[in-house]
C-alpha positions in Angstrom: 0.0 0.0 0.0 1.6 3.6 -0.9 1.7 5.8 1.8 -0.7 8.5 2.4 0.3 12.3 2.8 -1.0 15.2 3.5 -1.8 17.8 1.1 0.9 20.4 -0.1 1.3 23.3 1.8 3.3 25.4 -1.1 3.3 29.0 -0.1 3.0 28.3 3.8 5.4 26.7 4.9 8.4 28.5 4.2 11.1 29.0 7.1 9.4 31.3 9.0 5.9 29.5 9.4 7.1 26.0 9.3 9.3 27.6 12.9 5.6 28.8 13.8 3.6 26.1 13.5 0.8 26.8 16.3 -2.4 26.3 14.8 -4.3 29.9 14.6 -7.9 29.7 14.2 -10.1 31.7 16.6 -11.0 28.8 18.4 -7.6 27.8 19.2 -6.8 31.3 20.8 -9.7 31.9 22.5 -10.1 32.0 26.6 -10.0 29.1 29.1 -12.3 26.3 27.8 -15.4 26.1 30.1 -15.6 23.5 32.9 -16.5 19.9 31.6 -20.0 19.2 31.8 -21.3 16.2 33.9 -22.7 14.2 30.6 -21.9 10.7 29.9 -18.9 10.8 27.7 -17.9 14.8 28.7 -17.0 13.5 32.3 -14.1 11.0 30.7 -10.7 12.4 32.3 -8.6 14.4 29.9 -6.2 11.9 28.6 -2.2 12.0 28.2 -1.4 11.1 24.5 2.7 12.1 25.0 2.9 9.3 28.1 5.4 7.0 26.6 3.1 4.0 26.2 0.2 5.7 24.6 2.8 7.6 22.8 4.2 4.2 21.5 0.3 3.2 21.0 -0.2 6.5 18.3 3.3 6.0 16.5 2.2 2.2 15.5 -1.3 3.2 14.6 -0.2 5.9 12.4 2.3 4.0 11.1 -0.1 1.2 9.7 -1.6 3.7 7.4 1.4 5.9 6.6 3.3 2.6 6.0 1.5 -0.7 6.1 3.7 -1.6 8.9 4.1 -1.6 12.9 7.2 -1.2 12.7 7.7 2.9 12.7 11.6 2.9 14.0 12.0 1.3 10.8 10.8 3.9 8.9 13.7 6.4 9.3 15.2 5.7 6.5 12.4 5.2 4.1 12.5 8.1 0.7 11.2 7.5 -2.4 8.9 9.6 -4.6 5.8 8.2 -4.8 4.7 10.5 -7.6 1.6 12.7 -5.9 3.1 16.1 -6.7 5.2 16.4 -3.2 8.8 15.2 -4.4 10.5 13.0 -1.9 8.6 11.5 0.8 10.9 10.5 3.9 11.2 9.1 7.4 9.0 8.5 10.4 6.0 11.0 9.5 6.8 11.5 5.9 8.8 15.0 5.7 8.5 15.8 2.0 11.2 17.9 -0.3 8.1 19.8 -2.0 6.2 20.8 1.3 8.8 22.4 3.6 9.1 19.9 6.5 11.9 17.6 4.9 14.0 21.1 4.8 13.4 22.3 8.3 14.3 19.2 9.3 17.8 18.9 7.2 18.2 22.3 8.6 17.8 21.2 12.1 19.9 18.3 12.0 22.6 20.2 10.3 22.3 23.0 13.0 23.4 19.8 15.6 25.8 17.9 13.4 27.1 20.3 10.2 29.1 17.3 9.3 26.5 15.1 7.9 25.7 13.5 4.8 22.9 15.5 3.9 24.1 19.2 4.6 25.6 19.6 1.1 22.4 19.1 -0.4 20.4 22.0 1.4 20.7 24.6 -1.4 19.2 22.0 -3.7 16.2 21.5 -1.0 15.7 24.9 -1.0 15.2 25.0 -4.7 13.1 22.7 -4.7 10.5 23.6 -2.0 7.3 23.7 -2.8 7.3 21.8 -6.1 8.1 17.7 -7.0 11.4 18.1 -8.4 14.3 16.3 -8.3 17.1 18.7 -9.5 19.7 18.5 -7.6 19.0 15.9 -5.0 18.6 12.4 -7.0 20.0 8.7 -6.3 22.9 10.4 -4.3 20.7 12.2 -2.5 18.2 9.2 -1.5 21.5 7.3 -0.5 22.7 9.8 1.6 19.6 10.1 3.6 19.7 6.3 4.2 23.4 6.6 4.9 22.0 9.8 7.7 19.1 7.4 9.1 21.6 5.2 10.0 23.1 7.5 13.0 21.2 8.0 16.1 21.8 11.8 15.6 19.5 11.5 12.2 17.0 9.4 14.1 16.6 11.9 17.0 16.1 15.2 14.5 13.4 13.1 12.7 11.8 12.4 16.3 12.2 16.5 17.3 10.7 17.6 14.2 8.5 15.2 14.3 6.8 16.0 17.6 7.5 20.1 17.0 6.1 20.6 14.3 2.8 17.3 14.9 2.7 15.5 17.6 2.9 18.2 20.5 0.5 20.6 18.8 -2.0 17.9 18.4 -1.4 16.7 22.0 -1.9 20.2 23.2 -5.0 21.4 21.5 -6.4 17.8 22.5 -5.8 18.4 26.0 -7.2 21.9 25.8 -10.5 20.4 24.3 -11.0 17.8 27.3 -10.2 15.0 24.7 -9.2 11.5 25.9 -6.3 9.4 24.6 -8.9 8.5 21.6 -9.1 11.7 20.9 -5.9 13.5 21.0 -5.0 10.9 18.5 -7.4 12.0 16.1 -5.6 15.3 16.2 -2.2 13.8 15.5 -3.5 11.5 12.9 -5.3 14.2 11.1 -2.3 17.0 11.4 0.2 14.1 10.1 -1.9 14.0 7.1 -3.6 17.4 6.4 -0.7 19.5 8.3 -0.9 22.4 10.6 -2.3 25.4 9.4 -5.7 27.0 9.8 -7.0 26.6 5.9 -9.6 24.9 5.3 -8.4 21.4 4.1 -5.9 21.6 7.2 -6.2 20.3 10.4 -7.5 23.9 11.7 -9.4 23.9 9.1 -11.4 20.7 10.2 -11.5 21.3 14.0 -13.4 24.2 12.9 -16.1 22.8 10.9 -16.5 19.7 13.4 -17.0 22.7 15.9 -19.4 24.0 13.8 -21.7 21.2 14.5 -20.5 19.6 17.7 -19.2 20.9 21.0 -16.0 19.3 22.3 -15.9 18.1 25.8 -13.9 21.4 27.5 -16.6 23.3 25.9 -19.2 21.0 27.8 -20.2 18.7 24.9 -19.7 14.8 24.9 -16.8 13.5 23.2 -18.4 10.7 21.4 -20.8 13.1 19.5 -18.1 15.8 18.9 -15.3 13.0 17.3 -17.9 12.1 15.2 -18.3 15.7 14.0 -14.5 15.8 13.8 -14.1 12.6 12.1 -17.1 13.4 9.1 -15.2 17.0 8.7 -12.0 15.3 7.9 -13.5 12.3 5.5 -15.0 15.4 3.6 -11.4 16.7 3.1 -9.8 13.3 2.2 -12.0 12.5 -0.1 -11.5 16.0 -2.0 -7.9 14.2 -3.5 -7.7 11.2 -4.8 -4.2 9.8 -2.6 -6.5 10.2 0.6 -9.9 9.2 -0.8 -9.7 6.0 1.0 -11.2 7.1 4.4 -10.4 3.6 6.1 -7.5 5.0 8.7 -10.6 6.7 10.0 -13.9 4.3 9.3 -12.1 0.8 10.2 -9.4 2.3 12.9 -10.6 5.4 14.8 -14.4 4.9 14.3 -13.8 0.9 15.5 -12.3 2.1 18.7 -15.0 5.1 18.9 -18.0 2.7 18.9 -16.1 0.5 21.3 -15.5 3.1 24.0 -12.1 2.9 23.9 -11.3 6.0 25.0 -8.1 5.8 26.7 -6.8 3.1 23.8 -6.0 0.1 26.5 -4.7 -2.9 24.7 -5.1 -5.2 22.8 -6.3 -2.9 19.8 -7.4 -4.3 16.8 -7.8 -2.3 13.7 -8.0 -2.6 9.8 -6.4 0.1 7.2 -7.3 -0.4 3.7 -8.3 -3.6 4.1 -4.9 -4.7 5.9 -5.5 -6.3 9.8 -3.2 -5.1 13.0 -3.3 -6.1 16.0 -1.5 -4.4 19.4 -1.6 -6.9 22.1 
C-alpha cells in the first residue's frame, strides 16, 4: 500500500511559518475552555497522549496507514517519490522535499551535526521547495539520507521535528479540548496528514467545521458526538484528492475504537487500514 500524505502546503510553509507552527484559528486562541460538563462521555478524564506508552500506542497506529507496517523505528530511512506532486517522501512522519518539512528538518539536523551527509544538499532542497522536483538531490541524495538514518543523531532530529512541528501541537489542542487518549489521536493522525495550518483542508481547518456542528468536551459537549463531527469533517477533506480518498484509517481504525469506547486506547487494539488487519496486544 503507498503511503498516504498530507496535502501540499506550497506558499505556507516557508522558514518562517514551518518555525511557527501553532495552529491559529479563533477557536484555538480563544479563553480558558469552560468546565467539563457532567454528561456521559464529557466527564471521561482528559487523557495524556505524549505518556510513553500511549505515545508508543499512536506511532504504530499511524504507522499502519502511513506505512502498512508496525514497525515505525523502521521507517527512518524510508525516501522514495511516490509521484503525488510532493517530491520525496521520507522518514517517520513523511517529511517531503516539495512541502517544507523535509527542509526544516535537514536544517535542524545540520544545525546539531554540520558534518552530515545531507548538509551539502540544502541549497538543492531549498530549490526545490514547494514543487516535485528532483534537481539536484537524485539517487545520491536518497542514498545519503539512508546513509544519515543510520546514526542515532538523524533518528533523534526526525523524532524532534517530528513531535515540534505534529505530535505536541496535536497533544496540546487535545488536551485543551477535554479530549481523551482516543481523541488527541485523532488530532495527530489528522495534522500528520492534512498538516498544521488554519485553511480549510488543514487540520485547523477541520476542528473548525467539526465545531461548527459539535461541542467538544472542554466546551461542555460529549466527546463521542463531537469525534464524530471531527471525524465526518475530515473524511469530507480526504476525499476531495484522490491519494486520501480511501477514508479507512478513520472508518475501520478510529471509528472501531469510537463505537467500542475505547477511549483511553487500553490494549489489545485491533484495527483494519485499507483492508490490511493489526493487532497491538
Amino acid at each position: 500500500m503507498s503511503k498516504k500524505l498530507r496535502p501540499v502546503l506550497i506558499g505556507t510553509l516557508g522558514a518562517a511559518s514551518i518555525a511557527a507552527l501553532v495552529i491559529t484559528t479563533p477557536a484555538l486562541s480563544s479563553a480558558a475552555p469552560a468546565p467539563l460538563a457532567a454528561s456521559s462521555a464529557s466527564v471521561l478524564a482528559t487523557g495524556d497522549l505524549s505518556v510513553a506508552a500511549k505515545k508508543e500506542i499512536a506511532m504504530k497506529l499511524v504507522s499502519s496507514a502511513e506505512n502498512s507496517s508496525l514497525d515505525w523505528k523502521a521507517q527512518y530511512k524510508y525516501i522514495e517519490d511516490i509521484g503525488d506532486g510532493r517530491g520525496y517522501t521520507a522518514g517517520i512522519i513523511g517529511f517531503c522535499s516539495g512541502t517544507g518539512d523535509m527542509l526544516e528538518l535537514v536544517e535542524a539536523y545540520t544545525n546539531s551535526v554540520p558534518n552530515n551527509p545531507l548538509a551539502k544538499y540544502l541549497p538543492a532542497l531549498r530549490k526545490v521547495n514547494g514543487t516535485d522536483s528532483h534537481s539536484g538531490l537524485g539517487s545520491a541524495f536518497e542514498s545519503a539520507w539512508k546513509q544519515a538514518a543510520a546514526t542515532t543523531e538523524f533518528q533523534n532530529a526526525q523524532n524532534s521535528e517530528r513531535d515540534r512541528v505534529y505530535f505536541n501541537p496535536a497533544v496540546s489542542q487535545g488536551k485543551s479540548d477535554g479530549l481523551s487518549n482516543l481523541g488527541q489521536f485523532a488530532y495527530y493522525d489528522a495534522i500528520v496528514m492534512h498538516g498544521p495550518g488554519d485553511s480549510s483542508d488543514s487540520f485547523g481547518g477541520i476542528r473548525k467545521s467539526a465545531m461548527k456542528k459539535a461541542k467538544t468536551p472542554a466546551q461542555g459537549g460529549d466527546e463521542t458526538a463531537y469525534l464524530k463531527a471531527f471525524f465526518d469533517a475530515r473524511k469530507v477533506i480526504m476525499k476531495q484528492e484522490e491519494a486520501h480518498a480511501d477514508t479507512s484509517r478513520v472508518d475501520t481504525e478510529q471509528l472501531v475504537f469510537l463505537n467500542a469506547g475505547n477511549f483511553d486506547l487500553h490494549t489489545p487494539l485491533k484495527w483494519k487500514v485499507y483492508g490490511d488487519s493489526y493487532t497491538i496486544n
